[in-house]
C-alpha positions as CSV (number, residue, x, y, z in Angstrom):
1,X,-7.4,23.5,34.9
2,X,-4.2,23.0,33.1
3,X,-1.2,26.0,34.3
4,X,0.5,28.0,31.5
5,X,2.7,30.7,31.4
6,X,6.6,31.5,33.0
7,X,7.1,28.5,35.6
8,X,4.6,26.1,34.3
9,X,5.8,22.5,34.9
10,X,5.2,20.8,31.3
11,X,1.5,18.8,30.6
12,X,2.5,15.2,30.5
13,X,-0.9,14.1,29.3
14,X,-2.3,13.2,33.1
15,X,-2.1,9.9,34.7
16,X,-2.7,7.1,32.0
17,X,-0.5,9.3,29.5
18,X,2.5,9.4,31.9
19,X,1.9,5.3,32.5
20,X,2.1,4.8,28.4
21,X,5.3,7.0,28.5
22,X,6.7,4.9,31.3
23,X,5.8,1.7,29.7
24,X,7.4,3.4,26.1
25,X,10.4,4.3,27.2
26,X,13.3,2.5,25.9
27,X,15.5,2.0,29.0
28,X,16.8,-1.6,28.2
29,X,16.9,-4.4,25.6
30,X,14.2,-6.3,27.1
31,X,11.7,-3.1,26.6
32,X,13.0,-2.6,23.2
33,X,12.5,-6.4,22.2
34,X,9.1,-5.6,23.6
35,X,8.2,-2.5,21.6
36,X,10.0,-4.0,18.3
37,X,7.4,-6.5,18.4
38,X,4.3,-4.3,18.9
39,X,5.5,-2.6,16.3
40,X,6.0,-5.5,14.0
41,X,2.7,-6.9,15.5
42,X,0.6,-3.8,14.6
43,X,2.1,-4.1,10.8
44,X,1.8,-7.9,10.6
45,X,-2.1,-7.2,12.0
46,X,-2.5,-4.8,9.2
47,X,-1.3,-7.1,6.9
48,X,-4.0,-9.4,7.5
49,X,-6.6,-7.1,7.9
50,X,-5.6,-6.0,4.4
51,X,-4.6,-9.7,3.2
52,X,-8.2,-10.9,4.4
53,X,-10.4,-7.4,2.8
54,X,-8.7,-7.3,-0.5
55,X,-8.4,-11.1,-1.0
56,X,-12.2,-11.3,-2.3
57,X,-11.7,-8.5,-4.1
58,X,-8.7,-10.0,-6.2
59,X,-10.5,-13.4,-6.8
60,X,-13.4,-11.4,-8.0
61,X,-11.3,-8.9,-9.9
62,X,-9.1,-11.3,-11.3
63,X,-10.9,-14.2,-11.8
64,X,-9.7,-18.1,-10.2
65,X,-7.0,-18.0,-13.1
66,X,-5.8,-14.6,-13.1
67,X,-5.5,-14.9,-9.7
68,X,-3.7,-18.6,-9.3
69,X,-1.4,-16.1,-11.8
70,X,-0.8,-13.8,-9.2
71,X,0.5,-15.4,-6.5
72,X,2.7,-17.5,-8.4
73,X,4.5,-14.1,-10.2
74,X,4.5,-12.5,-6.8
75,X,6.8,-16.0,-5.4
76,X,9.0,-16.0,-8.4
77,X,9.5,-12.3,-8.4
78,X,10.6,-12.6,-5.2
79,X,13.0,-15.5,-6.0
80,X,14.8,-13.2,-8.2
81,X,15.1,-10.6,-5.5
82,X,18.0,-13.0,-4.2
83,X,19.9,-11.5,-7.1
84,X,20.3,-8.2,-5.7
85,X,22.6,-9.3,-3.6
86,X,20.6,-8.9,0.3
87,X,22.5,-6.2,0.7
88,X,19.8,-4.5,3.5
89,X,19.9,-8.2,5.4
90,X,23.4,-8.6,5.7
91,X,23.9,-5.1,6.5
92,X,21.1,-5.4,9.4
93,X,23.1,-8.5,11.2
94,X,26.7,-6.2,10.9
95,X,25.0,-3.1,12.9
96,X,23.4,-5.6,15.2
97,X,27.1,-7.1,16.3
98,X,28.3,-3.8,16.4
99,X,25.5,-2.1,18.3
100,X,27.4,-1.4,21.2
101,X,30.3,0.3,19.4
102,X,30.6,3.9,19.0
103,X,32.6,3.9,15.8
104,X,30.2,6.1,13.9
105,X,31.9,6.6,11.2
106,X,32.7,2.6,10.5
107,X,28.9,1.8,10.9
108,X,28.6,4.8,7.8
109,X,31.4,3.0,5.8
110,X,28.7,-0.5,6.5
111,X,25.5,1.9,5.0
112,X,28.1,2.9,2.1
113,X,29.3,-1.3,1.3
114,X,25.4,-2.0,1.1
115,X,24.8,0.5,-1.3
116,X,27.9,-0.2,-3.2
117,X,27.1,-3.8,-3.3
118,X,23.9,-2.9,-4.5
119,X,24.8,-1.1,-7.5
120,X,26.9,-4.0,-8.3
121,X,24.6,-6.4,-8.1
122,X,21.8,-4.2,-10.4
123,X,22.8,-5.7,-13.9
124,X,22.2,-9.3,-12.6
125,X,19.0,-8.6,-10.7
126,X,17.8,-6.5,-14.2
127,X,19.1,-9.6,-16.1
128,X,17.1,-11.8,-14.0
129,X,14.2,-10.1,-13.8
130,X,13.9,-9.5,-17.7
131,X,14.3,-13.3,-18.5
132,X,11.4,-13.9,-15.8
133,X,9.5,-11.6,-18.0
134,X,9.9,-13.2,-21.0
135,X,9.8,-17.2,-19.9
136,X,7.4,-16.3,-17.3
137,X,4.0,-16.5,-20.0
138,X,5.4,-19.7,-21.8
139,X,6.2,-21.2,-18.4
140,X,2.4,-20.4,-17.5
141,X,0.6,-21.5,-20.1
142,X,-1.1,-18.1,-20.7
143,X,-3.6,-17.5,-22.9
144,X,-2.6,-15.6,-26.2
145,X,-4.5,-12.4,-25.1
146,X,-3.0,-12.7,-21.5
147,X,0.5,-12.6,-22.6
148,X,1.2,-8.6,-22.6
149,X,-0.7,-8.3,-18.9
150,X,1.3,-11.1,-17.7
151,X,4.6,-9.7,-18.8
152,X,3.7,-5.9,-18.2
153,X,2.9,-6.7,-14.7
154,X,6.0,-8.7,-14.1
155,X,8.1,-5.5,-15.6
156,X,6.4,-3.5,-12.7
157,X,6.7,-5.8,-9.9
158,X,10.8,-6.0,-11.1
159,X,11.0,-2.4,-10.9
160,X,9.6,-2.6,-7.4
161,X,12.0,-5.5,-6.7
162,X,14.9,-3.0,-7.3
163,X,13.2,0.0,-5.3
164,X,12.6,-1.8,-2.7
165,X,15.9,-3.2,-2.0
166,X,17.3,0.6,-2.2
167,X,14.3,1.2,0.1
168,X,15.0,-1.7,2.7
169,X,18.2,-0.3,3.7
170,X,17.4,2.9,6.1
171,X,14.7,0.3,7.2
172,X,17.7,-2.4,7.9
173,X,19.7,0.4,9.8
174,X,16.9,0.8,12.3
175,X,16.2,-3.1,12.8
176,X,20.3,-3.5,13.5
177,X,20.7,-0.5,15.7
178,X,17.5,-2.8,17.7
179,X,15.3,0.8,17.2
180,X,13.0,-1.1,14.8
181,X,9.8,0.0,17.1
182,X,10.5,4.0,15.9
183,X,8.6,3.3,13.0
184,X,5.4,2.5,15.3
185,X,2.7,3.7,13.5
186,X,4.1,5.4,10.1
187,X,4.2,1.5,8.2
188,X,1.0,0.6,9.8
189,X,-0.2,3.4,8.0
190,X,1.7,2.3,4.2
191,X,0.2,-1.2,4.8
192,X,-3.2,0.2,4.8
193,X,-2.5,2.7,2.3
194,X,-1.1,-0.2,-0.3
195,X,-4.2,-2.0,0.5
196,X,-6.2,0.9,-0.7
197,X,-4.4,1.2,-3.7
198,X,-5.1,-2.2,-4.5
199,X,-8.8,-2.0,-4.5
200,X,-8.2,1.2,-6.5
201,X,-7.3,-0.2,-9.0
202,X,-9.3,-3.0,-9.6
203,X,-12.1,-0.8,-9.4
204,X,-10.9,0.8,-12.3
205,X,-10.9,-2.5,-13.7
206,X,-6.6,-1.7,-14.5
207,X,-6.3,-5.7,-13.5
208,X,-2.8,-7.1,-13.0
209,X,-1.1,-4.6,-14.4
210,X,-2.7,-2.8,-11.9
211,X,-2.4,-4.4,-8.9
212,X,1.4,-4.4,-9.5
213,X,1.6,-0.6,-10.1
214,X,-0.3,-0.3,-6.5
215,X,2.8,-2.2,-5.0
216,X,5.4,0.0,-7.0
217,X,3.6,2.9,-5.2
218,X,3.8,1.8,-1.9
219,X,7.2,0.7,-2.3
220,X,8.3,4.7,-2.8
221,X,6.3,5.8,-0.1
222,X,7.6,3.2,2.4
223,X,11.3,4.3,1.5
224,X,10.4,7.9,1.9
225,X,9.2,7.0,5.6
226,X,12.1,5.1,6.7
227,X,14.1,7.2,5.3
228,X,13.0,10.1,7.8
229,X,12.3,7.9,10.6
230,X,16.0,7.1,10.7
231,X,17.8,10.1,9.9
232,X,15.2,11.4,13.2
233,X,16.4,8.7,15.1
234,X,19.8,7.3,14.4
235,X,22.4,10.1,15.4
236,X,25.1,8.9,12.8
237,X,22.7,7.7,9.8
238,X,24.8,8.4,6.4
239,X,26.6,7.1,3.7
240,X,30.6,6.6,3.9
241,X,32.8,5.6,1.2
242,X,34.3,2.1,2.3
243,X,37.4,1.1,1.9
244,X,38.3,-1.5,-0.8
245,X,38.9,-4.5,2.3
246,X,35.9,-3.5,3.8
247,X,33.7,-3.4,0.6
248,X,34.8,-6.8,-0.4
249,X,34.2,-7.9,3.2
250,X,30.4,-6.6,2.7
251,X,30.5,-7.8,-0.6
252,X,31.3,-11.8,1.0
253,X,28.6,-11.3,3.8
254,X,26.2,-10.3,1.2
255,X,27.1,-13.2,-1.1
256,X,26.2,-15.3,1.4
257,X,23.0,-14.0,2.4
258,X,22.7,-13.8,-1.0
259,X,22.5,-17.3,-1.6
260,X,20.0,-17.9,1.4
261,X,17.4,-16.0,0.2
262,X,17.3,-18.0,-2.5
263,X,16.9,-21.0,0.2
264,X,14.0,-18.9,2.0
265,X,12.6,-18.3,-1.5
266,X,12.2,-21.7,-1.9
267,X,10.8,-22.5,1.4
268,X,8.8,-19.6,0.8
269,X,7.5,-20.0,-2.3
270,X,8.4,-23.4,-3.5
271,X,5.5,-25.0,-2.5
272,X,3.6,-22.4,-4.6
273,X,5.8,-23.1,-8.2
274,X,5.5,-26.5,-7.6
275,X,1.8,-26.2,-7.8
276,X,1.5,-23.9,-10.1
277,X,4.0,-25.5,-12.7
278,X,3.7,-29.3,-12.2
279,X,0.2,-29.2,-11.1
280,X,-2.7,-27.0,-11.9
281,X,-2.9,-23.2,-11.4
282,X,-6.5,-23.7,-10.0
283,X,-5.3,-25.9,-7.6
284,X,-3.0,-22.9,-6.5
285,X,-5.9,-21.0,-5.6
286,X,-7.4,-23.7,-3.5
287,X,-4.0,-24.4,-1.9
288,X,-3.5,-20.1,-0.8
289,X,-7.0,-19.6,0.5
290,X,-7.0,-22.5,2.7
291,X,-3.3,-21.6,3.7
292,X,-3.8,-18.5,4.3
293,X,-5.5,-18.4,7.8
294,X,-2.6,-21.0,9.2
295,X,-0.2,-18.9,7.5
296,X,-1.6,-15.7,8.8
297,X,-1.5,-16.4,12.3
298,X,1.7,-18.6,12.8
299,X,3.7,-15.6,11.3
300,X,3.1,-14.3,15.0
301,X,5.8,-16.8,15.8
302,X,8.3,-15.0,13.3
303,X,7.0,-11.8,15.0
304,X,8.1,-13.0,18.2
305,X,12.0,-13.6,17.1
306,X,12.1,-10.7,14.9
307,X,11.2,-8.6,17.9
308,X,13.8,-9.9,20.0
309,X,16.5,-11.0,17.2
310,X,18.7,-7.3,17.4
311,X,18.5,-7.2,21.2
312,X,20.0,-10.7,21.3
313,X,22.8,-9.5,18.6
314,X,24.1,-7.5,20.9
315,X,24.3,-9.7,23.9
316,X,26.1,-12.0,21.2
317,X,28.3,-9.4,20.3
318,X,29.2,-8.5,24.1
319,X,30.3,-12.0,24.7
320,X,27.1,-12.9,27.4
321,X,26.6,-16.4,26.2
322,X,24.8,-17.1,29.3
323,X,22.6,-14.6,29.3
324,X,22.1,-15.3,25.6
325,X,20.9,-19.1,26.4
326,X,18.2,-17.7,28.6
327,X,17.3,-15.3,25.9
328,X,17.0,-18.1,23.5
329,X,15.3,-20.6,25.5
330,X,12.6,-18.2,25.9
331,X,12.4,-17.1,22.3
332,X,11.7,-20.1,21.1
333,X,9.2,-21.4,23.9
334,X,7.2,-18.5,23.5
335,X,7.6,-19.9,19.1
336,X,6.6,-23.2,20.5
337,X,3.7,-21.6,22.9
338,X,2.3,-19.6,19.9
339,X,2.2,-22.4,17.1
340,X,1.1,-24.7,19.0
341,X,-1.9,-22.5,20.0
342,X,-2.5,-21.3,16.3
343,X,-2.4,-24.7,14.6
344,X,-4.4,-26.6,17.0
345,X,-7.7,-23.7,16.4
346,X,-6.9,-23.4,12.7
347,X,-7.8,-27.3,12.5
348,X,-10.8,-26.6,14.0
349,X,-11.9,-23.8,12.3
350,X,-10.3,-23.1,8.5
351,X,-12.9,-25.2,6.8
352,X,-15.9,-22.6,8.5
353,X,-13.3,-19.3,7.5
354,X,-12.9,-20.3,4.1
355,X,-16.6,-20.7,3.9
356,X,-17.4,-17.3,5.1
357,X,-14.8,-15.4,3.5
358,X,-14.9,-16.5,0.1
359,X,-16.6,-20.3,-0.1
360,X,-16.2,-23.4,0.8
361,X,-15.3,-24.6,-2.5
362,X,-12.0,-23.4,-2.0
363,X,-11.3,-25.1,1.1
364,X,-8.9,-28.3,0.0
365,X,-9.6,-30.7,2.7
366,X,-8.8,-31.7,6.1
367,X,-6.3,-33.8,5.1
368,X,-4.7,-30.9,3.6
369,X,-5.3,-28.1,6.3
370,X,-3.0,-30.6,8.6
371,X,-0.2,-31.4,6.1
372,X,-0.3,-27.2,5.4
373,X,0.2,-26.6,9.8
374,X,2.5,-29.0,10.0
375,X,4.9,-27.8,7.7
376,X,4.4,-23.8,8.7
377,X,5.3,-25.2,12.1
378,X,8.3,-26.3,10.9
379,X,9.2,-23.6,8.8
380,X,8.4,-21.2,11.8
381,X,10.8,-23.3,13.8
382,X,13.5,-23.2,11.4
383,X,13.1,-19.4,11.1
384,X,13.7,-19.1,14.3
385,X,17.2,-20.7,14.6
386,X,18.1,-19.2,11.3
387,X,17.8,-15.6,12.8
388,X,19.9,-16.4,15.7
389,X,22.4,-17.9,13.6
390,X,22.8,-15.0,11.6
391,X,23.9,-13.0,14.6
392,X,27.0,-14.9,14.6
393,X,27.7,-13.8,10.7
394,X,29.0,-16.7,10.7
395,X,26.5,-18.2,8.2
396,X,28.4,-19.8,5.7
397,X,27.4,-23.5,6.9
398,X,24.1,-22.5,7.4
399,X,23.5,-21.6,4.2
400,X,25.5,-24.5,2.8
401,X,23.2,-26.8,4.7
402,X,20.0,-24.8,3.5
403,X,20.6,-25.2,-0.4
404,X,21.0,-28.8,0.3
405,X,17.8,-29.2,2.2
406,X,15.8,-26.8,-0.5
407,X,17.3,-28.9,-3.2
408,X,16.4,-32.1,-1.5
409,X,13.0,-30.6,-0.8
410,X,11.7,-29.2,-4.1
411,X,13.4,-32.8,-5.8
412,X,10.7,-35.2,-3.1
413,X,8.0,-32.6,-3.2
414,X,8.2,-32.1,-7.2
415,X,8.3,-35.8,-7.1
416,X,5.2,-36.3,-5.5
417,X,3.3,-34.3,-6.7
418,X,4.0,-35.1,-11.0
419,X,4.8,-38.6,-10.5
420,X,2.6,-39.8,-8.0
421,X,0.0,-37.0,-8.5
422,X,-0.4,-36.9,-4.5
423,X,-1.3,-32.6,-5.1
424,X,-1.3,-30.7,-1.7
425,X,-0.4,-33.3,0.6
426,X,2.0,-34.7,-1.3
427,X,3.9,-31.3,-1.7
428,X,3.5,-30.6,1.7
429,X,5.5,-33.8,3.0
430,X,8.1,-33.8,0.3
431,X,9.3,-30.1,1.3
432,X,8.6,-31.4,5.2
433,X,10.8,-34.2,4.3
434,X,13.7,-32.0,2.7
435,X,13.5,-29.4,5.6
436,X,14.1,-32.0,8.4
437,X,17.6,-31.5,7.5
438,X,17.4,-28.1,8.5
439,X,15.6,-29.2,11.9
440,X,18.4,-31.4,13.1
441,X,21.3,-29.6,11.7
442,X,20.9,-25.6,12.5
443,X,19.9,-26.5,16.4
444,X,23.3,-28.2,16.6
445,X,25.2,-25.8,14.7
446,X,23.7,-23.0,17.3
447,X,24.1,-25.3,20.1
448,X,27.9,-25.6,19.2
449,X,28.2,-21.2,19.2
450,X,26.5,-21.2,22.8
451,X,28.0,-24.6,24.4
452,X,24.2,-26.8,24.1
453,X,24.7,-30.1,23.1
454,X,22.1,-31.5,20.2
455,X,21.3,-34.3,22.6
456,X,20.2,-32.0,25.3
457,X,17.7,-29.9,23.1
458,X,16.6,-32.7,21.5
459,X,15.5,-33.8,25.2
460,X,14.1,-30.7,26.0
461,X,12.0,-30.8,22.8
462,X,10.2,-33.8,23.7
463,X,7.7,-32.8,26.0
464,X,6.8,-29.9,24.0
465,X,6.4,-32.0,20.9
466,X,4.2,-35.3,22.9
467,X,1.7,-32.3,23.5
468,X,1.6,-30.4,20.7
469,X,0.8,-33.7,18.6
470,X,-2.0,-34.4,21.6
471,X,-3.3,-31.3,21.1
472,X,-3.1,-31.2,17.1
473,X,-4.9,-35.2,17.1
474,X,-7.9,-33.3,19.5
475,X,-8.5,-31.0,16.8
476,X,-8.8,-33.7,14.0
477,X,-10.9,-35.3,16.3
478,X,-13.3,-32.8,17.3
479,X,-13.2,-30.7,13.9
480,X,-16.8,-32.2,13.2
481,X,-18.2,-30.6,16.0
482,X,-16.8,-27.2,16.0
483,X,-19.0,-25.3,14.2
484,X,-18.9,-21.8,13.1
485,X,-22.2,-20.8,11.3
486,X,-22.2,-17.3,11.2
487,X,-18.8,-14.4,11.6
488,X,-19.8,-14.1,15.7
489,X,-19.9,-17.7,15.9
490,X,-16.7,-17.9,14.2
491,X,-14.6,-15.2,16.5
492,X,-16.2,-16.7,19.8
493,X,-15.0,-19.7,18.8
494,X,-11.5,-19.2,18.0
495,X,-10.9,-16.9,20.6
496,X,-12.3,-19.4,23.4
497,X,-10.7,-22.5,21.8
498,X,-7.0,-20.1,21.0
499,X,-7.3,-19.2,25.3
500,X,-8.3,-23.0,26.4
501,X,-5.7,-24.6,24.7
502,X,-3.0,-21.5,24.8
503,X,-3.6,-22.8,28.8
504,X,-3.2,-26.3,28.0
505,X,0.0,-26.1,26.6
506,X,1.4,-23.4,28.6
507,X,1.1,-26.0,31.8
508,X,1.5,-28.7,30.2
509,X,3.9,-28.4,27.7
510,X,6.8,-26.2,29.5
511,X,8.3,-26.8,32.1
512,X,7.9,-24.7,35.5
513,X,11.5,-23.4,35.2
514,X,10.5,-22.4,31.5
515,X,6.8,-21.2,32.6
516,X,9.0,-19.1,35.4
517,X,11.1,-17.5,33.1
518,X,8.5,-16.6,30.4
519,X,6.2,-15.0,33.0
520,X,8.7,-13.3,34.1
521,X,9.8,-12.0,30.9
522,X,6.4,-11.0,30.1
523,X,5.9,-9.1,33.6
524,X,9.0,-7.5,33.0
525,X,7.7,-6.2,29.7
526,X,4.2,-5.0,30.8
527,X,5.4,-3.2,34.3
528,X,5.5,0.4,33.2
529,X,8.6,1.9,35.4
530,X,10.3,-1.3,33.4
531,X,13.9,-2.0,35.0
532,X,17.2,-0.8,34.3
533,X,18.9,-4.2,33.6
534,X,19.4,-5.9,30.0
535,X,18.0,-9.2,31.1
């Protein structure tokens, strides 16, 4: 029976509860790497448990067009979100280099640039947002009677554009200060709330209009939540008045992040426009659903640096460039590990999920599900070095580089696809063929910050790569004979196939200094007393 009264010792919850405490507690960076990606794995898992319920819903809601419509107004909404300024990103990176410091009141003045930048950036972002609202029909081709839902819903999605970005910054405080994980829980819950919303309101038939007003909603909520989660859990949240030096400081690092996520907007969402504006819009459709499991499950790689990203930052920031080497070199073999593992069982298995879920008359191809893995993997691998990069702040070449490489990418993918009518595949290789600028260029530029020579990575890459494209030809080989009939059939499948060749290239792709480290990294994480180093 549990004691109460004067003298009592204090319930802990027995046993297995004192274990999870243990195993929460946020002693060192490694633990807190660890518990900012369950955190941003639980949200990303509700994001495709919501991604794959409400997806039928929206086709059948919106019909192949309306739908084709949507996702190309949520991509070019969210290329216009560059001209807020990324004020939330840029002030993420600052609080991560400064997260050892104890200058409270500076790290205020940081909250109080982003939101003066902010403000100064509103007129452009409503600017841009309003002449997206007005091209955006014509640029469509919409329908006469579709013109007023198009360019309603775009006003809405706008205005959640400019909440958000307000709404991103208590959000961006936590991530920098590497207490992301305090949110556990709280934006599982918004995900599954928004999705909710969603089906709302195409039940009551409010359409696109609709669908956009459910992500307004969300939006407030979400801000509301972080909000609280931060002022609960960073000591010296506020706002400070910045000094004019500092402010225009903010206001360069922000131009320059500014910039890039107009380069991850076109990475992002490029390969949708293209479609979408050179092509067909029903070929748009095709193009997401058969994406959208390859897409789905290789954002666990971006889960995987995200997690450990803020840690790093302040190992950067401290000088360790050692210690941040070893950091890195497991980051991105646990990347490598996890695409390699994702792309190989979506080969063998998209063509049965698109059947199930919503037909196999929107599944594009073999051909096509290939071209689509290969250049996520890519992407996912440019991510990567992209993050670390911007731990430096010193991202000016970076994102010199990247406008180059989007340029060159939508000019050969645009190419392909209008002159030489090549659709999917040939979008696919052009923005593969402008991004393998990026794959070169931002390993070298890291390399030069931590003392790695490009011809040393470019070494180390090649046993990982001679397996991965072993593995990958198996599973265009054997995609015949993998065969998912029913839902059961499909999981058993995928799960067996994900563990057999997660194995595979675990032994044989890394090597055992690199399969050391990782499994020691990983016990590290799971023993529940943890350890009081920053490894």
């Amino acid at each position: 029976m549990r004691r109460t009264g004067p003298g009592a010792r204090p319930y802990s919850g027995g046993p297995g509860w004192n274990g999870l405490s243990r195993w929460l507690a946020d002693h060192d960076r490694t633990r807190k790497a660890s518990l900012n990606a369950v955190a941003t794995g639980l949200d990303y898992g509700a994001r495709v448990f919501v991604g794959f319920v409400v997806s039928p819903f929206l086709v059948a809601g919106l019909g192949e067009y309306l739908f084709g419509v949507w996702q190309i107004l949520s991509r070019a909404i969210g290329s216009v979100s560059a001209a807020g300024g990324r004020t939330p990103q840029a002030l993420k990176w600052t609080i991560a280099s400064r997260q050892e410091s104890r200058d409270y009141e500076e790290k205020r003045r940081q909250v109080g640039s982003a939101v003066a930048v902010w403000f100064l950036f509103l007129p452009v972002l409503a600017v841009a947002a309003g002449a997206l609202g007005w091209l955006g029909p014509s640029l469509l081709a919409a329908p006469v009677e579709l013109v007023g839902t198009v360019r309603v819903a775009i006003a809405l999605l706008a205005v959640n554009l400019i909440a958000m970005t307000m709404a991103d910054i208590p959000r961006s405080v936590l991530g920098g200060e590497n207490l992301g994980y305090k949110r556990l829980g709280a934006s599982t819950a918004l995900i599954l709330v928004g999705g909710g919303l969603t089906i709302t309101a195409l039940y009551l038939g409010a359409g696109l209009p609709g669908v956009a007003a459910a992500q307004l909603a969300t939006t407030v909520l979400s801000g509301a939540i972080f909000l609280k989660v931060a002022r609960s859990h960073v000591a010296w949240f506020g706002v400070a008045w910045p000094s004019l030096d500092a402010g225009r400081r903010f206001l360069g690092l922000s131009w320059w992040f500014m910039v890039w996520r107009l380069v991850m907007q076109v990475m992002m969402a490029g390969d949708i426009l293209i479609l979408g504006l050179l092509g067909r819009v029903e070929l748009v459709t095709a193009y997401v659903l058969t994406k959208y499991a390859a897409e789905t499950m290789l954002g666990f790689g971006a889960i995987v640096t995200g997690g450990i990203a803020p840690g790093l930052g302040g190992i950067i920031g401290s000088g360790a460039l050692a210690k941040a080497i070893r950091v890195r070199n497991e980051m991105m073999a646990l990347t490598w590990l996890t695409i390699t593992t994702v792309a190989t069982t979506v080969l063998l298995f998209d063509r049965d999920f698109v059947r199930l879920w919503v037909g196999e008359k929107y599944y594009a191809g073999l051909s096509e599900t290939l071209v689509i893995v290969l250049m996520l993997m890519q992407f996912v691998l440019i991510r990567s070095d992209a993050q670390v990069i911007d731990l430096t702040l010193n991202v000016r070449c970076k994102v010199l580089l990247g406008v180059f490489s989007a340029l060159l990418s939508l000019l050969l993918a645009a190419t392909l696809v209008r002159v030489f009518d090549w659709g999917i595949v040939g979008m696919c290789l052009g923005l593969m063929a402008g991004r393998s600028v990026l794959s070169l260029a931002y390993p070298g530029l890291l390399g030069r910050f931590l003392g790695l020579s490009l011809g040393s990575q470019l070494r180390g890459a090649i046993r990982p790569g001679v397996v991965m494209g072993a593995l990958l030809i198996a599973g265009l080989r054997f995609e015949p004979i993998f065969v998912g009939q029913t839902w059961s059939q499909l999981v058993v499948g995928v799960a067996a196939t994900a563990v057999t060749v997660g194995m595979v290239a675990f032994y044989a792709g890394l090597t055992p200094e690199g399969r050391r480290s990782l499994l020691g990294r990983v016990r590290q994480v799971a023993r529940p007393g943890g350890t009081n180093s920053s490894r």
